[in-house]
Each structure stands twice: as structure tokens, then as C-alpha cells.
C-alpha positions as CSV (number, residue, x, y, z in Angstrom):
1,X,171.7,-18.6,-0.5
2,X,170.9,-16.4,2.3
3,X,169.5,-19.0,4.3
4,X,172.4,-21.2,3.6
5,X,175.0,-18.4,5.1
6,X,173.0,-17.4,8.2
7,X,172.6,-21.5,9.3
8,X,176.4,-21.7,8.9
9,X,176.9,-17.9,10.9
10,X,174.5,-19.8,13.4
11,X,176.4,-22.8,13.4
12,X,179.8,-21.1,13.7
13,X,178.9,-18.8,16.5
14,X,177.0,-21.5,18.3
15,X,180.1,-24.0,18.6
16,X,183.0,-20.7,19.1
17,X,180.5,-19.8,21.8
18,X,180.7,-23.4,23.5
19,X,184.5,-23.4,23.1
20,X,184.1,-20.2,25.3
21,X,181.9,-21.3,27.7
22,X,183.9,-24.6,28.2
23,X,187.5,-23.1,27.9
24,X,186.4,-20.7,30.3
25,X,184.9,-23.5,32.9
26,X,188.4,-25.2,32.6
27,X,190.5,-22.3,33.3
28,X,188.0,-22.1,36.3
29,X,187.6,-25.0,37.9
30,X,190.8,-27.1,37.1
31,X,193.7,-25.1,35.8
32,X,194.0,-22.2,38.6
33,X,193.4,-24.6,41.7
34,X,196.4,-26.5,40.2
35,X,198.8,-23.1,40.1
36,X,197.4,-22.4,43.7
37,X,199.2,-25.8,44.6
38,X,202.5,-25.1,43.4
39,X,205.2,-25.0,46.2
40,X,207.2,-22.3,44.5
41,X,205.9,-18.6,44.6
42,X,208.8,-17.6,41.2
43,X,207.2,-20.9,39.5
44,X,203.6,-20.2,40.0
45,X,204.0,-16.3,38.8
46,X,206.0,-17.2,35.7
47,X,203.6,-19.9,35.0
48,X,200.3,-17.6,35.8
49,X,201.9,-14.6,33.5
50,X,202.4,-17.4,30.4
51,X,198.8,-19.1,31.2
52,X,197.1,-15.5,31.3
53,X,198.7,-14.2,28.5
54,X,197.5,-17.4,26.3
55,X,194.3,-17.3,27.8
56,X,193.6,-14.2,27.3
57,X,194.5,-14.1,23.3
58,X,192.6,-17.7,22.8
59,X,189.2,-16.2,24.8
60,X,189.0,-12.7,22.8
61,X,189.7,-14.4,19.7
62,X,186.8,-16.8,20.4
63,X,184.5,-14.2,21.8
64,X,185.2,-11.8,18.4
65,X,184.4,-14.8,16.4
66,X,180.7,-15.8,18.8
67,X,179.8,-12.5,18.6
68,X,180.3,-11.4,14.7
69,X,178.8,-14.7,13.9
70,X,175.7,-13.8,15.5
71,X,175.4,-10.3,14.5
72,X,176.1,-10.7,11.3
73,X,172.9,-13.6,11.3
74,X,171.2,-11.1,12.5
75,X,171.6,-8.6,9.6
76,X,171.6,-11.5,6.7
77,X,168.2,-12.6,8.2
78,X,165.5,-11.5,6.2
79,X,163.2,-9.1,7.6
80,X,160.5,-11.9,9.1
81,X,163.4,-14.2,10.7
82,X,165.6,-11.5,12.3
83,X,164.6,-13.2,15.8
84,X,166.0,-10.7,18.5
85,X,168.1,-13.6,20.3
86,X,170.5,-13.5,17.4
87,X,171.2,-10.3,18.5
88,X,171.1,-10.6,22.2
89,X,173.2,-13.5,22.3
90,X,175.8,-11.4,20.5
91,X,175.8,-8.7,23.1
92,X,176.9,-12.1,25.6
93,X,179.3,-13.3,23.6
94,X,181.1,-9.5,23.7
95,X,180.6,-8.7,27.3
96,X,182.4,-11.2,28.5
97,X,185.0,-9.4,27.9
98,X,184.1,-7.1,31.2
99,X,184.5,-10.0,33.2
100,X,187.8,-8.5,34.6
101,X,185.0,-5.3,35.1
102,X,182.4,-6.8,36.8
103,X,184.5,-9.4,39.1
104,X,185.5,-7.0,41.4
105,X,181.9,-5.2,42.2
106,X,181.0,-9.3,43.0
107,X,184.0,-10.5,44.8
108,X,186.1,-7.6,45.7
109,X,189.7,-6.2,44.0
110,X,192.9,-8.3,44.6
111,X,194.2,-7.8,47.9
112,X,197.1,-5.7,47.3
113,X,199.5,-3.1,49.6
114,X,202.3,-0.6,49.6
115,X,205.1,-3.0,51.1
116,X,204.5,-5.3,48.0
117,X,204.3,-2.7,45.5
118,X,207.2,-0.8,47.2
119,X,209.5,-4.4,46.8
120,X,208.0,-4.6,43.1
121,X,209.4,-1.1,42.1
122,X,212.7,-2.0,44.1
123,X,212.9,-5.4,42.0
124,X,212.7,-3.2,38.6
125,X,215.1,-1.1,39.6
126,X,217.8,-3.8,40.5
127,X,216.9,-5.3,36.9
128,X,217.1,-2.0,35.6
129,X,220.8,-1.4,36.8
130,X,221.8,-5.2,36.6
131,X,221.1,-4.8,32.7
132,X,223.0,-1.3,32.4
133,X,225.8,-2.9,34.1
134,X,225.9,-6.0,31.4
135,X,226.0,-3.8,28.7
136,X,228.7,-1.6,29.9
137,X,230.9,-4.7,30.5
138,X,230.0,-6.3,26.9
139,X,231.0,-2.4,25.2
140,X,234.3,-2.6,26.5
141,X,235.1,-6.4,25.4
142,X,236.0,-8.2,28.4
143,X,237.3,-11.7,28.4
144,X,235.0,-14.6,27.8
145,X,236.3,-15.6,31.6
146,X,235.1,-12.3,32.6
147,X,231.8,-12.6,30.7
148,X,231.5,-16.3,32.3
149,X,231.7,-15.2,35.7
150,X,229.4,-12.3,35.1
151,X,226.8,-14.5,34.2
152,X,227.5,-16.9,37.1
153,X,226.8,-13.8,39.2
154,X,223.9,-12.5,37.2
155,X,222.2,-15.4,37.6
156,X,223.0,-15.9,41.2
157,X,221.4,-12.8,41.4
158,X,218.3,-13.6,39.6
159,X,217.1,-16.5,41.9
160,X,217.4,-14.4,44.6
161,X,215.1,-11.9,43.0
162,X,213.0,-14.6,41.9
163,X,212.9,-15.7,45.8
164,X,211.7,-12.5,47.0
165,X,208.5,-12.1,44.9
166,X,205.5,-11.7,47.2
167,X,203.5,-15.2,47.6
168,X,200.8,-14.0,49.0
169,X,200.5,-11.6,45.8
170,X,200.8,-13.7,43.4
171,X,197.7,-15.9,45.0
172,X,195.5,-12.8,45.5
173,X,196.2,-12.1,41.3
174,X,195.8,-16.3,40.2
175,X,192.6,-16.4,42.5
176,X,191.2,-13.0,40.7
177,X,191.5,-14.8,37.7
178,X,190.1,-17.7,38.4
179,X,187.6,-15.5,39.7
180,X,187.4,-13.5,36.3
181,X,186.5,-16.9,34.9
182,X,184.1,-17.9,36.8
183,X,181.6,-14.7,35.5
184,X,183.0,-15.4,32.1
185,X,181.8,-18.7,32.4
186,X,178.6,-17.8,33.8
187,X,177.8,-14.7,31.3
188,X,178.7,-17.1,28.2
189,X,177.4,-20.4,29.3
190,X,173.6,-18.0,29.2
191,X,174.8,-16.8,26.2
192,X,175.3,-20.3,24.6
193,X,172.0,-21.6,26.2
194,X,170.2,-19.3,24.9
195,X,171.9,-19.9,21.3
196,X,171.4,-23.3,21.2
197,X,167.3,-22.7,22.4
198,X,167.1,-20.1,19.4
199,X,168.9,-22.6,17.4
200,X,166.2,-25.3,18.5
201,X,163.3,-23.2,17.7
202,X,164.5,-22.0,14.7
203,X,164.1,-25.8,13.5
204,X,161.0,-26.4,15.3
205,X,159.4,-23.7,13.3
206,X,160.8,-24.5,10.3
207,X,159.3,-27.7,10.6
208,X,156.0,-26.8,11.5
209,X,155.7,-24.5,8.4
């Protein structure tokens, strides 16, 4: 019965690991180059912001489920099969989570500067008061002309905030990512090889015995 959970363990960390490895590859190689080529600075940062935020759950939830697979095949093993790659493949399958650690020791931090962070804190602030001012208007009941033409206006307003986001920050933060997922690609695609060799011998030995 043992043996029967720690080949499915095996078998469940082994494919959530390739789903890691090749989701990560995809991100990588494909799906950033193709924000990089949008025309639009508002349009790529809205779509990076929605693509990192889904990548990010997708990855950690695959990486928690690699990594507690292997462990826990390494503790259900009995004494004479608890083969240390079981283990060690684990520890890859949770540090690819410092990938957003490690990039910037191999590639360098996201060029960043005052001037852009300055416009960035100016941008909240004319949210901030653009939002205080709608609810003011809405507490003392205006007209639904009044309420039309404040939205006309508040959206007028929007595009041009939307037009003065910083392009040349928002492809210093995509190309980090992509960045980011080039290690993670690299940390769990030796990971996974070295799951699937385990794997491999674990059969061949079984075989021969």
C-alpha cells in the first residue's frame, strides 16, 4: 500500500513539475515578447498586471503541489528506498519561487528613477482626489444629467492618465519578468530532469531485483 502511494506522489509531482517547467518556458519565450510588441504603453501595463497576477497564482500553486509530492515520497519511502533525489528535487521545485531573488544578482534590478516614481505618486494622488470628488457629488444627489457629465469628464480624465504612464517603465518591469522566468525555467526544468532520471532508475532497479 505504501508503494502504491509513493508511485502516485512520484507520479503527481513529476507531471506538476513538467507543467512548471513548461508553463514557465511559455511565459518566457512567447508570451512576454508578444506584450513587448504592443503599440500602447496603458494596454501593455493593464495587460502585464492581469498576466502577472495569473501567473503568479497558477506557478506557486504548481510549485506547492511538485514539491509536497516529492517530500512527502520521501518520508512514505521505506527506510531502504528513501533515495535522496526525492528530496533534492523537492528543494527545486520550492526555490523556484526565489526566482524574482536571484534574477537581479544575474541580470541586474529593473531600471527604475525618481521622475517616474515622482509621476507614479502624482497619478495616485489625482485618483485619490478624482474618487473623493465622486463621492461628494453622489452624497448630495445630483441629477442623473449631472452624474452623466461627471462621468463623461471622469473618464476623459482617465485616458489621459492612462496616456501618461511611463513606457519605458513598464518594459523595464515586463522584461524582469520574462527574465524571472527564464531562472524559473532553468531551476525547474533541472528539477524535473532529475525527477524523471530518479523516476527511470527507480524502475530499472526494480526490474533488476
Amino acid at each position: 500500500m505504501a508503494s502504491k502511494k509513493v508511485s502516485v506522489l512520484k507520479f503527481v509531482g513529476t507531471v506538476s513539475l513538467g507543467l512548471l517547467t513548461g508553463t514557465s518556458y511559455t511565459l518566457s519565450s512567447l508570451t512576454i515578447p508578444s506584450l513587448l510588441e504592443l503599440s500602447s504603453a496603458s494596454t501593455a501595463a493593464k495587460a502585464f498586471r492581469s498576466l502577472a497576477s495569473t501567473a503568479t497564482v497558477h506557478l506557486t500553486t504548481l510549485s506547492t503541489i511538485s514539491g509536497s509530492a516529492f517530500f512527502l515520497a520521501f518520508i512514505l519511502s521505506p527506510s531502504g528506498y528513501r533515495h535522496p533525489y526525492l528530496i533534492y528535487t523537492s528543494l527545486f521545485c520550492f526555490g523556484t519561487r526565489l526566482s524574482d531573488y536571484i534574477t537581479p544578482s544575474i541580470f541586474g534590478k529593473p531600471t527604475s528613477n525618481s521622475t517616474a516614481a515622482k509621476k507614479r505618486a502624482d497619478l495616485a494622488q489625482a485618483r485619490r482626489e478624482k474618487a473623493a470628488a465622486r463621492s461628494m457629488v453622489a452624497s448630495y444627489e445630483m441629477l442623473g444629467e449631472s452624474h452623466t457629465e461627471e462621468s463623461a469628464a471622469s473618464g476623459s480624465g482617465d485616458d489621459l492618465l492612462d496616456e501618461e504612464i511611463n513606457g519605458e517603465e513598464v518594459r523595464s518591469e515586463v522584461e524582469f519578468f520574462g527574465r524571472s522566468q527564464i531562472v524559473r525555467t532553468a531551476v525547474a526544468g533541472f528539477g524535473f530532469t532529475m525527477a524523471v532520471l530518479g523516476v527511470w532508475g527507480d524502475g530499472a532497479h526494480q526490474v533488476v531485483v
